[in-house]
C-alpha positions in Angstrom: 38.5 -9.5 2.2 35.6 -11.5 1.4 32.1 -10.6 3.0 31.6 -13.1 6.1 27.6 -13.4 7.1 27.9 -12.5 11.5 30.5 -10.1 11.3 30.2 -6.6 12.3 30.2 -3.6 10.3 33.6 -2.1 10.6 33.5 0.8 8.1 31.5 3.6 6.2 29.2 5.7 8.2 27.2 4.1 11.3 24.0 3.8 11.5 21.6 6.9 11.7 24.1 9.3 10.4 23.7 11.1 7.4 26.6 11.4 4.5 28.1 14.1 3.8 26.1 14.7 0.3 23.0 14.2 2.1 23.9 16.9 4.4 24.9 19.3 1.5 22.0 19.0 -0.2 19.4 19.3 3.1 21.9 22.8 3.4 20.6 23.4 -0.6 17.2 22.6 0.5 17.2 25.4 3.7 18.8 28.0 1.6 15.9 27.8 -1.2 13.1 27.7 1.5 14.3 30.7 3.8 16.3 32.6 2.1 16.1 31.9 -1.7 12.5 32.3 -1.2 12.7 36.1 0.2 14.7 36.7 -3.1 12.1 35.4 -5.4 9.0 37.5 -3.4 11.4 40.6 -3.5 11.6 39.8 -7.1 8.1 39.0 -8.5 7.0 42.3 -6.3 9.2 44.6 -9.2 7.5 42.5 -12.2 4.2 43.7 -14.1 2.0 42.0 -16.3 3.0 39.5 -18.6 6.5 38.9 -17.4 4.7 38.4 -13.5 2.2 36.0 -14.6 5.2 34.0 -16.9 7.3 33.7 -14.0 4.4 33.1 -11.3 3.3 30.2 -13.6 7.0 29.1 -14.1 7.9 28.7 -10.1 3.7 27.5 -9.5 5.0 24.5 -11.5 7.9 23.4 -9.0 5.6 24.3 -6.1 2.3 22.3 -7.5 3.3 19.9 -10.6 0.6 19.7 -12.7 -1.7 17.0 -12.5 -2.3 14.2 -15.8 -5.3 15.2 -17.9 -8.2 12.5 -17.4 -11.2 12.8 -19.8 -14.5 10.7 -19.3 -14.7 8.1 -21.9 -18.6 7.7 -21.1 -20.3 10.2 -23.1 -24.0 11.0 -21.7 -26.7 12.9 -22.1 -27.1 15.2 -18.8 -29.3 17.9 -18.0 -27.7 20.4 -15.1 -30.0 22.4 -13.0 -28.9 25.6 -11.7 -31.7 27.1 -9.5 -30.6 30.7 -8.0 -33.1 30.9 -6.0 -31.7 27.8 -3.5 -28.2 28.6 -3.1 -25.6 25.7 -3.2 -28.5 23.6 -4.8 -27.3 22.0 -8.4 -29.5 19.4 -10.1 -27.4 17.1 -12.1 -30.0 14.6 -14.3 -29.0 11.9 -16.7 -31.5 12.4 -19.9 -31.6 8.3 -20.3 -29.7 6.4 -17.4 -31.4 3.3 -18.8 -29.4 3.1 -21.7 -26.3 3.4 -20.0 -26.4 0.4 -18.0 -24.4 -2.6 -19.4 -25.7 -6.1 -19.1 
């Protein structure tokens, strides 16, 4: 039958209610938080070394993607201040900021 603009929906799930593959994978997604998670602790407690810091940077990945790299295109001359006797105090000074301004 033909689609008719007006008429109610008769079939499939109603509104609100979540499919059944939906609900399988939010069941996935409980299972790697809770318990999968106590696995993987247990786990990178018995590792040393190299083979921790391989598999801590291989899950860090899925927790924190890692971000595009962005260089600065604008190449300046710049003098940077560190004065230790003022903590928290860093001087940052362009050597020529008039020759970086475009008409």
């Amino acid at each position: 039958m033909a689609f008719q603009k007006g008429r109610s929906k008769t079939g499939g799930i109603q509104k609100g209610q979540k499919h059944e593959k939906t609900k399988q994978w939010d069941q996935i997604g409980d299972y790697i938080v809770n318990n999968g998670a106590e696995r993987i602790i247990k786990y990178m407690d018995t590792l040393e070394g190299k083979a921790f810091f391989e598999a801590y940077v291989a899950i860090l990945e899925y927790f924190k993607p890692k971000q595009k790299r962005t260089e600065n295109e604008n190449e300046r001359d710049v003098n940077i201040t560190v004065n230790e006797s003022v903590p928290n105090k860093i001087i940052v000074e362009y050597v020529n900021p008039v020759s970086y301004i475009k008409d």
